[in-house]
C-alpha positions in Angstrom: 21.1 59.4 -94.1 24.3 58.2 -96.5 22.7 59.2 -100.0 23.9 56.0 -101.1 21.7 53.8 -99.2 18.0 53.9 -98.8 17.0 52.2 -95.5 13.3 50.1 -94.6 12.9 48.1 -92.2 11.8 44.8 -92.4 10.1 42.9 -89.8 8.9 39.1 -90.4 5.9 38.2 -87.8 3.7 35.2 -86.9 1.6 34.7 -84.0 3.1 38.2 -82.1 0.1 40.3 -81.3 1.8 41.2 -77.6 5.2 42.2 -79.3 5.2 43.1 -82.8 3.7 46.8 -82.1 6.8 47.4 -79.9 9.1 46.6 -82.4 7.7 48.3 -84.9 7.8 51.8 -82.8 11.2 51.2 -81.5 12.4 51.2 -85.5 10.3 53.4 -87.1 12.1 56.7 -86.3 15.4 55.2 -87.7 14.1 54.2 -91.6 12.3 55.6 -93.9 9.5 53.0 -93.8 8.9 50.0 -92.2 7.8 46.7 -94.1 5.6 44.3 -91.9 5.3 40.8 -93.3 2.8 38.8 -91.5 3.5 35.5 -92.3 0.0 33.6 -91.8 -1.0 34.8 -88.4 -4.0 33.8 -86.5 -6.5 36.3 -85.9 -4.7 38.6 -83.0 -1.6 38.9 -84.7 -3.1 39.3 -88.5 -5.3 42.2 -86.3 -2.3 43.5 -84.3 -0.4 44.0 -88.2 -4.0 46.1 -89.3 -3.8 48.3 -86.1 0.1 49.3 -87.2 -1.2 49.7 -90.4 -4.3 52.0 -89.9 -1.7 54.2 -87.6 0.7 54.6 -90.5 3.6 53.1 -88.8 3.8 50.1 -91.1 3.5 49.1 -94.6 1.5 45.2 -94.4 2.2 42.2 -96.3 0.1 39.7 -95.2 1.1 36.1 -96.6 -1.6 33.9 -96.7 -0.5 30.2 -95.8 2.4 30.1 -93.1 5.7 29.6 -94.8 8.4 30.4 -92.4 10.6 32.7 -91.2 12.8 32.8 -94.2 9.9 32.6 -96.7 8.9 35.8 -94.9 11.8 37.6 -95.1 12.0 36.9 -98.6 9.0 38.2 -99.2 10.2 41.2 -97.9 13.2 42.4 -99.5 11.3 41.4 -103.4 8.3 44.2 -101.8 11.5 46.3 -100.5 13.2 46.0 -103.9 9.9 47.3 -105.5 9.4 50.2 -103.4 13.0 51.8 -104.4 15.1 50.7 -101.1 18.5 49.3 -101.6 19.0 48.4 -97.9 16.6 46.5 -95.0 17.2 46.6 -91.5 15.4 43.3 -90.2 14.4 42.7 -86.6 12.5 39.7 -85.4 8.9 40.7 -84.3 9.1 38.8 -80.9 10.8 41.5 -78.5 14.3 39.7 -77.7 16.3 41.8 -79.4 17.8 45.3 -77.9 16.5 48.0 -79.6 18.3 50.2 -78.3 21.0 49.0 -80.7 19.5 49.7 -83.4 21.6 53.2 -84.7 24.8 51.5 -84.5 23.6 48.9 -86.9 22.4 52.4 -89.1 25.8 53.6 -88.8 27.5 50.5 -89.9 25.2 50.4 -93.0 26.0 54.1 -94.0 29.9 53.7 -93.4 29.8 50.1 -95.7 26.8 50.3 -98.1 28.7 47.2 -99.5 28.8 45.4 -96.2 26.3 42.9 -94.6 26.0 44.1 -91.1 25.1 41.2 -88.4 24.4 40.8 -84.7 26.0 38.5 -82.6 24.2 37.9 -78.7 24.9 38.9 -75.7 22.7 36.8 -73.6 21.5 37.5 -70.3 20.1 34.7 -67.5 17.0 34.2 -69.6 18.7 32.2 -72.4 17.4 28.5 -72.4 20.7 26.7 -72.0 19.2 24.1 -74.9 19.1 26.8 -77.0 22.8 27.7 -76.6 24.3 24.3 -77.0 22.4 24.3 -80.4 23.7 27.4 -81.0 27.5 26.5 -80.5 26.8 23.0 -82.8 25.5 25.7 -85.3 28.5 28.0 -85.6 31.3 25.5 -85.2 29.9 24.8 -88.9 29.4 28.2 -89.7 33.0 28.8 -88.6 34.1 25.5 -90.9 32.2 26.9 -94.3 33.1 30.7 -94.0 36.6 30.8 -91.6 36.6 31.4 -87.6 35.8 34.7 -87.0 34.0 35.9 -90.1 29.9 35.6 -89.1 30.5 35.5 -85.0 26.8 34.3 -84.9 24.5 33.2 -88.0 21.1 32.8 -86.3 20.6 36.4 -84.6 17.5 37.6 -86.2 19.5 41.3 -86.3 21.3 42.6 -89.4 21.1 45.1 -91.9 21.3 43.8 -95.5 21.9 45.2 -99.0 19.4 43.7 -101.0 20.2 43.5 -104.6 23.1 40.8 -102.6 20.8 39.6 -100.4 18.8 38.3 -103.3 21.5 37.6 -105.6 22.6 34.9 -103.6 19.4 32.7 -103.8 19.3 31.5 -100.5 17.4 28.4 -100.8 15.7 27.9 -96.7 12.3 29.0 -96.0 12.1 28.5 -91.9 14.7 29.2 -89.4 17.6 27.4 -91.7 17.3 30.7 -93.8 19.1 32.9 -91.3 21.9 30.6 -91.1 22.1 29.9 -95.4 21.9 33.7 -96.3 24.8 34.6 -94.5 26.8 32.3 -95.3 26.5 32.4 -98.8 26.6 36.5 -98.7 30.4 35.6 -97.2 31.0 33.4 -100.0 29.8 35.7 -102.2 32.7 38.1 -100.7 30.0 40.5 -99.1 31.9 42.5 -96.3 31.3 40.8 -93.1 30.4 43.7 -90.3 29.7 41.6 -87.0 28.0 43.7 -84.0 26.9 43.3 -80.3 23.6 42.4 -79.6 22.0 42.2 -76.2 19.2 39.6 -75.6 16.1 38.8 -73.9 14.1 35.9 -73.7 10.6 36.7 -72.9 8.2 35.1 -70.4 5.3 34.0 -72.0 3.3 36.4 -69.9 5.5 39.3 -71.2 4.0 38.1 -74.8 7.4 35.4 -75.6 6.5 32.9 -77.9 9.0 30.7 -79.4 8.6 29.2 -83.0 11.6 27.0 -83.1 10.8 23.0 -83.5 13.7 21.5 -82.0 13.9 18.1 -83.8 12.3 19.6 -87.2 14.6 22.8 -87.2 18.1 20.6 -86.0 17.3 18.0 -88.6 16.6 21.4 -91.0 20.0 23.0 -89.8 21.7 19.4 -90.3 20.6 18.8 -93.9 21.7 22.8 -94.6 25.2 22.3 -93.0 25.9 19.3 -95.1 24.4 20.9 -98.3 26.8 23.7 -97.7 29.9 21.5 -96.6 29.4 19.6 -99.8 29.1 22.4 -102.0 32.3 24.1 -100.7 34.1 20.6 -101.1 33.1 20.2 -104.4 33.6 24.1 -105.1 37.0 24.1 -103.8 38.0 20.9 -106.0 37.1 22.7 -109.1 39.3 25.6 -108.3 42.1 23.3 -107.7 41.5 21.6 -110.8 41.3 25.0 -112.7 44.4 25.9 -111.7 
């Protein structure tokens, strides 16, 4: 591993007892440690966090009240931060992700300690087609607040950040506007942008798949962040212009 970097990973759950051990394993031999947050879970998936736990495969955080996905995360780069790492390799805890791409995302991190590395999909026949028209509304703003081409997707719950930037930033979302706020404010920031592929699954609920997204709360959510971040480059941009 780059001496420069030292590498956790971070997985955010809730309500994943059928997944969450999976990812876990598929991780662990990549990082030095992984941090679990469980974010409020019910009894099977607080239990399912205490069984990776008791096997040494994970170091627990258990939040008390639900706060969301971002609230989790954050929670785990400040208990990442305090236990001497510098960079977190975050997976979502319900199974969609390949996890078979996990060293490139390693490699990436080593090569650019500076750089925030990112996944963009490859989606298979599974993908709700709902789900991918929200996406496209998504990153047509993403595209307008950070250039075409710099984040090729802001929602993949895949990436590899360095954490002193990660937190730096401040990003301000606690749900599932977090994924979409932190990267763009680590481009604004002028974070290298590293963009790789990602295949994905979407689970059956009998293969364990639960989906957490609200679509009226989380659009409404992903609405109110795009025009916080719209007006903020506008008024941003102004000043520059007016500075110079």
């Amino acid at each position: 591993m780059n001496a420069s970097i030292r590498l956790c990973g971070l997985v955010p759950t809730y309500n994943n007892p059928d997944t969450v051990a999976e990812v876990v394993e598929r991780i662990r031999p990549h990082v030095q440690e992984v941090i679990l947050v469980d974010d409020g879970s019910a009894a099977a998936g607080r239990a399912a966090c205490e069984q990776l736990s008791q096997r040494g495969l994970a170091h627990v955080v258990h939040r008390r009240v639900n706060g969301g996905k971002g609230a989790a995360v954050k929670t785990g780069f400040h208990v990442a931060k305090e236990r001497g790492y510098s960079h977190a390799l975050q997976l979502d805890a319900d199974g969609q992700h390949d996890a078979k791409t996990i060293p490139a995302f390693v490699a990436a991190a080593r090569r650019e300690p500076d750089a925030f590395v990112v996944g963009y999909p490859i989606y298979d026949a599974s993908a709700p087609r709902g789900r991918l028209w929200a996406r496209k509304i998504t990153q047509f703003w993403v595209d307008l607040e950070t250039g075409r081409g710099t984040i090729r997707d802001a929602m993949v719950g895949f990436r590899v950040y360095p954490i002193a930037m990660a937190l730096a930033v401040e990003a301000e979302g606690d749900r599932m506007d977090f994924d979409v706020e932190i990267a763009v404010r680590l481009a604004w920031a002028r974070v290298p942008i590293v963009n790789l592929p990602v295949p994905i699954r979407y689970l059956t609920p009998e293969e364990g798949g639960v989906s957490h997204f609200q679509p009226l709360r989380d659009n409404l959510r992903f609405s109110w962040l795009h025009t916080r971040l719209c007006t903020q480059r506008w008024f941003d941009r102004a000043r520059l212009r007016l500075g110079s």
